[in-house]
VEXNUTOR-996281 format. One record per residue: residue in three letters; chain; x, y, z of N, C-alpha, C in turn. Coordinates in nm, 2 decimals. Example, Ala and Ser with C-alpha at 12.3 -4.5 7.8 and 13.67 -1.06 7.14 Angstrom:
BEGIN
+------+-------+--------+--------+--------+--------+--------+--------+--------+--------+--------+
| rest | kette |     nX |     nY |     nZ |    caX |    caY |    caZ |     cX |     cY |     cZ |
+------+-------+--------+--------+--------+--------+--------+--------+--------+--------+--------+
|  ALA |     A |   1.32 |  -0.57 |   0.78 |   1.23 |  -0.45 |   0.78 |   1.32 |  -0.33 |   0.78 |
|  SER |     A |   1.28 |  -0.22 |   0.71 |   1.37 |  -0.11 |   0.71 |   1.29 |   0.00 |   0.79 |
+------+-------+--------+--------+--------+--------+--------+--------+--------+--------+--------+
end
This chain:
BEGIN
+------+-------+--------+--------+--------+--------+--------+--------+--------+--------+--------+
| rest | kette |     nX |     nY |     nZ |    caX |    caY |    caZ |     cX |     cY |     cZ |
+------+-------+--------+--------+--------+--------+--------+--------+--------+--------+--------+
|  UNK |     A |  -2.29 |   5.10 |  -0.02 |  -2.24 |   5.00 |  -0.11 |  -2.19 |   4.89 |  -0.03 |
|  UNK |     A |  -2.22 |   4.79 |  -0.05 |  -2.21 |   4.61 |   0.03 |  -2.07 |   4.57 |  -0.04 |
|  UNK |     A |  -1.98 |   4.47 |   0.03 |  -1.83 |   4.47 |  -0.02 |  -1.86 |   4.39 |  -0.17 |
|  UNK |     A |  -1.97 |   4.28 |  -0.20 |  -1.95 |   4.29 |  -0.30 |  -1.93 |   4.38 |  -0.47 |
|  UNK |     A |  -2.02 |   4.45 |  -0.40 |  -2.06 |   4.60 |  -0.49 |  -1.90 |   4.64 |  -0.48 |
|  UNK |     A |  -1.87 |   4.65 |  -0.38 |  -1.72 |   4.75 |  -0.40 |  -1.60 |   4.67 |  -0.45 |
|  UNK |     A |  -1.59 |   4.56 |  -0.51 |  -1.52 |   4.48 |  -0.51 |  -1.55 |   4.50 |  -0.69 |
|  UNK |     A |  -1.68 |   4.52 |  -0.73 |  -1.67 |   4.48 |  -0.88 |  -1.70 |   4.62 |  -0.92 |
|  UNK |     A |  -1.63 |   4.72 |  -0.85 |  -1.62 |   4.86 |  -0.90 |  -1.75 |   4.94 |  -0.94 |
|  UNK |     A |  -1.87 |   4.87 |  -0.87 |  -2.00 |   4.97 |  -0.87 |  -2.11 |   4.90 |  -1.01 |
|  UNK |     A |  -2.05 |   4.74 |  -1.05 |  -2.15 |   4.72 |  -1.17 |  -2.19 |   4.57 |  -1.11 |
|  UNK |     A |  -2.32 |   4.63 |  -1.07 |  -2.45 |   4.55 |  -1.00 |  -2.43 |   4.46 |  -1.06 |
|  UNK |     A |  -2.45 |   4.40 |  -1.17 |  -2.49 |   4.23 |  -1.25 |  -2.38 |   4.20 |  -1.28 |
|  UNK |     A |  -2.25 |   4.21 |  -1.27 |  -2.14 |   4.12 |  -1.28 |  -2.19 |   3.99 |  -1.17 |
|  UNK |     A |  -2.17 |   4.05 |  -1.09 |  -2.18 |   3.99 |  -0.97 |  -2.29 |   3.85 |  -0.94 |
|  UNK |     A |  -2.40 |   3.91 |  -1.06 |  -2.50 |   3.78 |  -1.02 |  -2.46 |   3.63 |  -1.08 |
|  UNK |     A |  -2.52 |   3.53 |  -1.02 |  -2.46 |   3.39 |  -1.06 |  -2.53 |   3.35 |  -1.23 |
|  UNK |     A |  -2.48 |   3.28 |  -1.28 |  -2.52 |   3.21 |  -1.42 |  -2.44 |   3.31 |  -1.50 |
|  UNK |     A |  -2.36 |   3.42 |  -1.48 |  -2.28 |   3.50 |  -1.61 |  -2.17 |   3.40 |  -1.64 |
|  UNK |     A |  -2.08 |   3.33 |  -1.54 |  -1.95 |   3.28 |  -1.58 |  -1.82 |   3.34 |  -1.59 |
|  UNK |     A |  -1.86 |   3.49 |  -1.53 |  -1.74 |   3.53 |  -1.53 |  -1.65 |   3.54 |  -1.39 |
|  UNK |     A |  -1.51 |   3.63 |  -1.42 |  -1.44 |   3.66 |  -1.25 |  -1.52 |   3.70 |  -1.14 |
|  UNK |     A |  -1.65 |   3.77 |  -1.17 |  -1.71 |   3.84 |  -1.08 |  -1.81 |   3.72 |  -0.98 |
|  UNK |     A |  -1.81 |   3.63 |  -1.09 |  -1.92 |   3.52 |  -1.03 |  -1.86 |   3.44 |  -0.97 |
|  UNK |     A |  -1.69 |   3.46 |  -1.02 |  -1.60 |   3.32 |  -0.91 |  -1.59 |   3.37 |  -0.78 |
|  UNK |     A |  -1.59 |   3.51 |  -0.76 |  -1.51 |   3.59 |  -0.67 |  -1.61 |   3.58 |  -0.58 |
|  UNK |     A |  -1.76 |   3.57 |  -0.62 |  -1.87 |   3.59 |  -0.56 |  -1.91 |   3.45 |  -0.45 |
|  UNK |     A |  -1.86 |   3.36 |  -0.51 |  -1.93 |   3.22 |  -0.47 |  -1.87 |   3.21 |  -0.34 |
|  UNK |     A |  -1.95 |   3.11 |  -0.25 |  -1.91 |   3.12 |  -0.14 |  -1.84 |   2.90 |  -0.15 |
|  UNK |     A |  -1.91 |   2.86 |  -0.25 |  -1.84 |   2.75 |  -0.24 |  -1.71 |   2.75 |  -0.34 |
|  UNK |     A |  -1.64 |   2.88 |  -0.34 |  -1.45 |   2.84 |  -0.31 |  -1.38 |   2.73 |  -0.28 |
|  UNK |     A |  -1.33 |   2.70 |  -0.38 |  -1.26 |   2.58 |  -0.29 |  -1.14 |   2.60 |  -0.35 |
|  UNK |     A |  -1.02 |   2.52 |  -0.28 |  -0.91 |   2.51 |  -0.32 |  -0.86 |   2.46 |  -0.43 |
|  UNK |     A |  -0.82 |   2.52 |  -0.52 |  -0.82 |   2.39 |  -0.60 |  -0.63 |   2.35 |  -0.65 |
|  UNK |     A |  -0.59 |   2.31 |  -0.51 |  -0.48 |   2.23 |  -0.52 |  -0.46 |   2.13 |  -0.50 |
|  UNK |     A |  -0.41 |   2.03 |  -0.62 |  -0.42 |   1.92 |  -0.64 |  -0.29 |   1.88 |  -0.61 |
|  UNK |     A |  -0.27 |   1.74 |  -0.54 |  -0.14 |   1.71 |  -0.45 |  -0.11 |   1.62 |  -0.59 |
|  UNK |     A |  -0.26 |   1.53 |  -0.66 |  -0.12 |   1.45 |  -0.82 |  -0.07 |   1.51 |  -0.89 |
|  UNK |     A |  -0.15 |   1.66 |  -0.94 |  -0.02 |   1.75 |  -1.00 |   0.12 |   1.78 |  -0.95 |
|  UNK |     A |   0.12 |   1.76 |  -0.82 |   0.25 |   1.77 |  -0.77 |   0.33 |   1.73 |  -0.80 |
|  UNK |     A |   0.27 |   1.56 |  -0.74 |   0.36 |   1.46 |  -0.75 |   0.39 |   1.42 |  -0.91 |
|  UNK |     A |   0.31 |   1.45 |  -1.01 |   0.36 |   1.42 |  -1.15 |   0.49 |   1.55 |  -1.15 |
|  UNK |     A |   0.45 |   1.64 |  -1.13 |   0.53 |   1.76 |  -1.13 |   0.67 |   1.71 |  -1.08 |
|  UNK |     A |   0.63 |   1.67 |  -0.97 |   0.82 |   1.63 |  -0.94 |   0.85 |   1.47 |  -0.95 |
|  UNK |     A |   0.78 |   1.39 |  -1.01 |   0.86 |   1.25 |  -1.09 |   0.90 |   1.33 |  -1.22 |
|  UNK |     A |   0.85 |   1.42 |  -1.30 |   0.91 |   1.46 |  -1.42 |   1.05 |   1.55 |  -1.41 |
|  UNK |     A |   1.09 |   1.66 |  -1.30 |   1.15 |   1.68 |  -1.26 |   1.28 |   1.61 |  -1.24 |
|  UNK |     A |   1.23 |   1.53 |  -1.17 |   1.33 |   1.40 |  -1.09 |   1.36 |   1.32 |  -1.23 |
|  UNK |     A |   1.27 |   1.27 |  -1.33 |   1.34 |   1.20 |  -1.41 |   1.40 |   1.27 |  -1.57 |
|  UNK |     A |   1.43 |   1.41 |  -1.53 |   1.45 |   1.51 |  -1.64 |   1.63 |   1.54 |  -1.60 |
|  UNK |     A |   1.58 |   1.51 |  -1.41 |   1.73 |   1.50 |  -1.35 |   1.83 |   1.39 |  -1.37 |
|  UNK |     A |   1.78 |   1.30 |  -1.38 |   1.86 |   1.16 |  -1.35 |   1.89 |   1.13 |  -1.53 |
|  UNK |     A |   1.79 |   1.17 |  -1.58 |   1.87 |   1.18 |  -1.79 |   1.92 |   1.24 |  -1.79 |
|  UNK |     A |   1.98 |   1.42 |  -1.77 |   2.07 |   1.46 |  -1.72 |   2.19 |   1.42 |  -1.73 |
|  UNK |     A |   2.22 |   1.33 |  -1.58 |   2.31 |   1.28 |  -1.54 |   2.37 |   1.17 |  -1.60 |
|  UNK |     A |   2.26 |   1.07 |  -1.65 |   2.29 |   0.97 |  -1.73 |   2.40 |   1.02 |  -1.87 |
|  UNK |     A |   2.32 |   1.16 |  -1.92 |   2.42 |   1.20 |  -2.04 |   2.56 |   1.27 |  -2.01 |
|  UNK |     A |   2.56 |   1.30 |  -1.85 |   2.69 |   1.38 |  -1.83 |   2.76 |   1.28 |  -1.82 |
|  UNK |     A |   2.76 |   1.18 |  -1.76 |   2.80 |   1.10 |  -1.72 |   2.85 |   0.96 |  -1.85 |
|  UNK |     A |   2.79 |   0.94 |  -1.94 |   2.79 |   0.90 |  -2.09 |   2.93 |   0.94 |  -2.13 |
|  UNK |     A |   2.89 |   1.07 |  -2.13 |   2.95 |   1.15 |  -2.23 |   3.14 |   1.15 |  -2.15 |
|  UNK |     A |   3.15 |   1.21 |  -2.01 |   3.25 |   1.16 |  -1.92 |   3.32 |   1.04 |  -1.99 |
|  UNK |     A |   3.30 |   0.93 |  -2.01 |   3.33 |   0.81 |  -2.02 |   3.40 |   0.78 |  -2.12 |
|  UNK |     A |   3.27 |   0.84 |  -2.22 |   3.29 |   0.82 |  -2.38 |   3.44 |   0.88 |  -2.41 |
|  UNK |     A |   3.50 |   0.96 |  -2.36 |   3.61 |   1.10 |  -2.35 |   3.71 |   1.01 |  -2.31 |
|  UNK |     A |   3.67 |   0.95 |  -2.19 |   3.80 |   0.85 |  -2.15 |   3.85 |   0.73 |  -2.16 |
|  UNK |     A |   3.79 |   0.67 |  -2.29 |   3.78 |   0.49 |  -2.31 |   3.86 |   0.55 |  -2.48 |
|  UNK |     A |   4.01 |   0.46 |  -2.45 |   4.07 |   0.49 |  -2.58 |   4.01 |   0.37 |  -2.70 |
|  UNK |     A |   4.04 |   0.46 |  -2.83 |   3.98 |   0.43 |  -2.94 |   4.05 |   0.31 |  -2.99 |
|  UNK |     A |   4.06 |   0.18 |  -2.98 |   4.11 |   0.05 |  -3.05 |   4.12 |   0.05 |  -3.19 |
|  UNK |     A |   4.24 |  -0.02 |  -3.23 |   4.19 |   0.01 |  -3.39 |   4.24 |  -0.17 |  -3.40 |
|  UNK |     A |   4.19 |  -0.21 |  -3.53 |   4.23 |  -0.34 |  -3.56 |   4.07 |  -0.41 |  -3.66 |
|  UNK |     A |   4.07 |  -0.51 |  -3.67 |   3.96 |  -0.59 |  -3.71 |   3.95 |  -0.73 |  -3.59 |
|  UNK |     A |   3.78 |  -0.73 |  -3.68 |   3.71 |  -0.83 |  -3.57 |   3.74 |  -0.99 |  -3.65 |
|  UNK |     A |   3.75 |  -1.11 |  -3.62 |   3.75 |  -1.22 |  -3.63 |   3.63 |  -1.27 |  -3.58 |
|  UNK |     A |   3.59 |  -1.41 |  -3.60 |   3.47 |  -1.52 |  -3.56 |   3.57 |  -1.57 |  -3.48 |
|  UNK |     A |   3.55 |  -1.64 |  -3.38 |   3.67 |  -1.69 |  -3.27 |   3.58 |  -1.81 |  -3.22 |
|  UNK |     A |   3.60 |  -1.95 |  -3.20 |   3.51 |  -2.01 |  -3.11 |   3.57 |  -2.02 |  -2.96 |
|  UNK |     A |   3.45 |  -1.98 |  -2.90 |   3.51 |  -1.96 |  -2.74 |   3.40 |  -2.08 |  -2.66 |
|  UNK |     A |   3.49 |  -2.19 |  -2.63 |   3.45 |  -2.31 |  -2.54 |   3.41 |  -2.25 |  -2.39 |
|  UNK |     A |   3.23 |  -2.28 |  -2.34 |   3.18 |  -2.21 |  -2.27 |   3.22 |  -2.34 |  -2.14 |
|  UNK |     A |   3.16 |  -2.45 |  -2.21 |   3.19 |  -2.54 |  -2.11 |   3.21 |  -2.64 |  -2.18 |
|  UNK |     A |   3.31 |  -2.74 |  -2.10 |   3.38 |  -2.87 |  -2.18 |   3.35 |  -2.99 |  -2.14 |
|  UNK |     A |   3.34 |  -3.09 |  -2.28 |   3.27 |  -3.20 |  -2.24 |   3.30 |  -3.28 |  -2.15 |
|  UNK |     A |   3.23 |  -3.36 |  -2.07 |   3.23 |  -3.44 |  -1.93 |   3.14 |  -3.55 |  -1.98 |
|  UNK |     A |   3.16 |  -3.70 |  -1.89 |   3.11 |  -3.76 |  -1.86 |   3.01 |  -3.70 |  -1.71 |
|  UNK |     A |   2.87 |  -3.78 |  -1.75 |   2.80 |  -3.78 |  -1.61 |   2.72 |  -3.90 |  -1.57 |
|  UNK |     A |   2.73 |  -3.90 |  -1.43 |   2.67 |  -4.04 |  -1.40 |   2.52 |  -4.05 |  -1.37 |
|  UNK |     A |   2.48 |  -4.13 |  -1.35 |   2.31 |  -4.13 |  -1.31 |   2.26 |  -4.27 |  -1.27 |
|  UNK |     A |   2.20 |  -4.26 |  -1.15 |   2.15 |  -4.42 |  -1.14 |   2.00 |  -4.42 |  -1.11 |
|  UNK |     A |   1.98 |  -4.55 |  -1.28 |   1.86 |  -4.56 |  -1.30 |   1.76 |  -4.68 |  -1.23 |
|  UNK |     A |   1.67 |  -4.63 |  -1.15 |   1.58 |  -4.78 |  -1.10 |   1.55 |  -4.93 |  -1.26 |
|  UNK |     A |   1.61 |  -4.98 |  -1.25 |   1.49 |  -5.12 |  -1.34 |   1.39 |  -5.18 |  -1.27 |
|  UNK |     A |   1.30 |  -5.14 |  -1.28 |   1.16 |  -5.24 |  -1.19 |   1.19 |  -5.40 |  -1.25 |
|  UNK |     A |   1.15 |  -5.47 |  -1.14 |   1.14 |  -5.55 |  -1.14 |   1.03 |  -5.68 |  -1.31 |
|  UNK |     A |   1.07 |  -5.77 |  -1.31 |   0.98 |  -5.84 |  -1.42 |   0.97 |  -5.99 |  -1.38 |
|  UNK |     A |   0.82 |  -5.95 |  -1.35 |   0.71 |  -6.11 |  -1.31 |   0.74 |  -6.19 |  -1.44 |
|  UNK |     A |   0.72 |  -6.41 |  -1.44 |   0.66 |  -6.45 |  -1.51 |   0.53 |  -6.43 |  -1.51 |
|  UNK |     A |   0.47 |  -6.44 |  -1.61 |   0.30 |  -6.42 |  -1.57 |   0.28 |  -6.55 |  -1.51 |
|  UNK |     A |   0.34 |  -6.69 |  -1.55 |   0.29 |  -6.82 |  -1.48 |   0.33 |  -6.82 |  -1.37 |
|  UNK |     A |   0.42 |  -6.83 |  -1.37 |   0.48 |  -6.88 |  -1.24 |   0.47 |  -6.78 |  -1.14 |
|  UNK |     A |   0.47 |  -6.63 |  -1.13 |   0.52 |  -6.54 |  -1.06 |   0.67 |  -6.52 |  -1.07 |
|  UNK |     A |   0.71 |  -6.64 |  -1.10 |   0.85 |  -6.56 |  -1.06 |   0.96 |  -6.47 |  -1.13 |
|  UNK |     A |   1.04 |  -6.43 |  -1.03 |   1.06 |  -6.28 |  -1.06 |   1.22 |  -6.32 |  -1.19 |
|  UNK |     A |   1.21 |  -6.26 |  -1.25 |   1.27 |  -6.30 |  -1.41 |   1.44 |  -6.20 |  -1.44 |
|  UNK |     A |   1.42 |  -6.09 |  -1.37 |   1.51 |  -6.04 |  -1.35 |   1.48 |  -5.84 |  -1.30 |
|  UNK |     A |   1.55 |  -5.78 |  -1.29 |   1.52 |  -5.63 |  -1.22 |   1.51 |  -5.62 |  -1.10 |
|  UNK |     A |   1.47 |  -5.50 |  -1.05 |   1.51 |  -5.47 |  -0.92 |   1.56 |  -5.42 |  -0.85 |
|  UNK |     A |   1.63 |  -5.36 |  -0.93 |   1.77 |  -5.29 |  -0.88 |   1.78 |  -5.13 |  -0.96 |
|  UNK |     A |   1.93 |  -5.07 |  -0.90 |   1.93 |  -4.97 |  -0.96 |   2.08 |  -5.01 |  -1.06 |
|  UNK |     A |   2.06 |  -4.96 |  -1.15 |   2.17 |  -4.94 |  -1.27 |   2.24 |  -4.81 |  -1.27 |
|  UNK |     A |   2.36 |  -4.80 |  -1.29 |   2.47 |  -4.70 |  -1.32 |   2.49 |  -4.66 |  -1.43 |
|  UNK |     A |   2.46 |  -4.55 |  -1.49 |   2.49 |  -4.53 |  -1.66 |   2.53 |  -4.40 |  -1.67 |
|  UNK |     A |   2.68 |  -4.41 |  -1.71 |   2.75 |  -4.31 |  -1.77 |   2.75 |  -4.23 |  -1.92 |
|  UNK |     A |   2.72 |  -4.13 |  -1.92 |   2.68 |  -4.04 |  -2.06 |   2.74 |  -3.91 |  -2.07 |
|  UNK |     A |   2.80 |  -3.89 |  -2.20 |   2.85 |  -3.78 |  -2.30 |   2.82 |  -3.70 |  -2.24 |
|  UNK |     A |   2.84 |  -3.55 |  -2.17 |   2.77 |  -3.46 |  -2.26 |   2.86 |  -3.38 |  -2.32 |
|  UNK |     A |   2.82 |  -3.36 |  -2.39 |   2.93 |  -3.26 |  -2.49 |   2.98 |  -3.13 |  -2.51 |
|  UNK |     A |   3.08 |  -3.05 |  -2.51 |   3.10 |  -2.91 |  -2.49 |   3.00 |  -2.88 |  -2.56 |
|  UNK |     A |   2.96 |  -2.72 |  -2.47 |   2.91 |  -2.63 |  -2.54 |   3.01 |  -2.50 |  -2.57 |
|  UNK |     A |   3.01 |  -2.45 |  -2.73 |   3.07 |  -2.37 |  -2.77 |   2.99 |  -2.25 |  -2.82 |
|  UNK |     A |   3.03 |  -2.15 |  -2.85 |   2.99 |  -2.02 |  -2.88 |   3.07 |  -1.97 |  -2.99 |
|  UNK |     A |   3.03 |  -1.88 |  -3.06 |   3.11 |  -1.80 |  -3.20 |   3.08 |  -1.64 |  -3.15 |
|  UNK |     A |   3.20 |  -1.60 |  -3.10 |   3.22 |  -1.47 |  -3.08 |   3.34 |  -1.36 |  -3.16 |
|  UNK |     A |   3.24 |  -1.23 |  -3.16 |   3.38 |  -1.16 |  -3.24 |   3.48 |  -1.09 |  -3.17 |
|  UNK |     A |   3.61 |  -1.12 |  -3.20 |   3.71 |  -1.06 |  -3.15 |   3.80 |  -0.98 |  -3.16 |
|  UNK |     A |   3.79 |  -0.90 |  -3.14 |   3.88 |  -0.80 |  -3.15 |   4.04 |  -0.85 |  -3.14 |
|  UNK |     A |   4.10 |  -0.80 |  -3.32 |   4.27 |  -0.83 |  -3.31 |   4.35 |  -0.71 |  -3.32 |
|  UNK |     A |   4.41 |  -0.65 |  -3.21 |   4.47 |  -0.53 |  -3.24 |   4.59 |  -0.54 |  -3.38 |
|  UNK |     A |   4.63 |  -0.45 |  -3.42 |   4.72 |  -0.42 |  -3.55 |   4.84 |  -0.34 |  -3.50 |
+------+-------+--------+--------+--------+--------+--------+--------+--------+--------+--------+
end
């Protein structure tokens, strides 16, 4: 009896190829490994981010336990983000030809001009304790 024969307990035709069964895996000489390193690595990012929600909720929860409870009502409040300013800026005037004569009519230069700009505000709610 040859080791395959003794391996499939003495029944000759398991053993031959095209059945599809354990006897025909066992049989094959092209075995291969079949471990896959992305199963792994999916295996342990799901792990890893099964851990870190976890912690996210221990840690939630921690907080939530220690932030005392306010009581009162909200108001509309306007809260001035930034307040209005003048700003300066100097603008070129090009120059201006006569068409006859050439000559130059006035420009040239740079001009100074001062401008608004105006707060910006915001409408926020605020909390009024009681």
């Amino acid at each position: 009896m040859s080791l395959p024969e003794s391996l499939l307990g003495g029944m000759p035709n398991l053993g031959q190829r095209g059945y599809g069964n354990l006897a025909d895996y066992l049989l094959t000489e092209r075995r291969r490994d079949r471990h896959d390193p992305y199963a792994d690595a999916y295996r342990d990012v799901g792990i890893a981010n099964a851990v870190v929600n976890l912690m996210g909720v221990i840690l939630n929860s921690a907080q939530a336990a220690q932030q005392p409870v306010m009581s009162g009502r909200y108001e509309t409040q306007k809260v001035v983000v930034r307040e209005a300013h003048y700003e300066q800026e100097q603008v070129w005037i090009p120059p201006l030809y006569d068409s006859y004569t050439g000559r130059q009519l006035g420009g040239g230069y740079y001009e100074t001009r001062t401008q608004l700009v105006p707060e910006v505000a915001e409408y926020r709610q605020v909390l009024i304790p009681e």
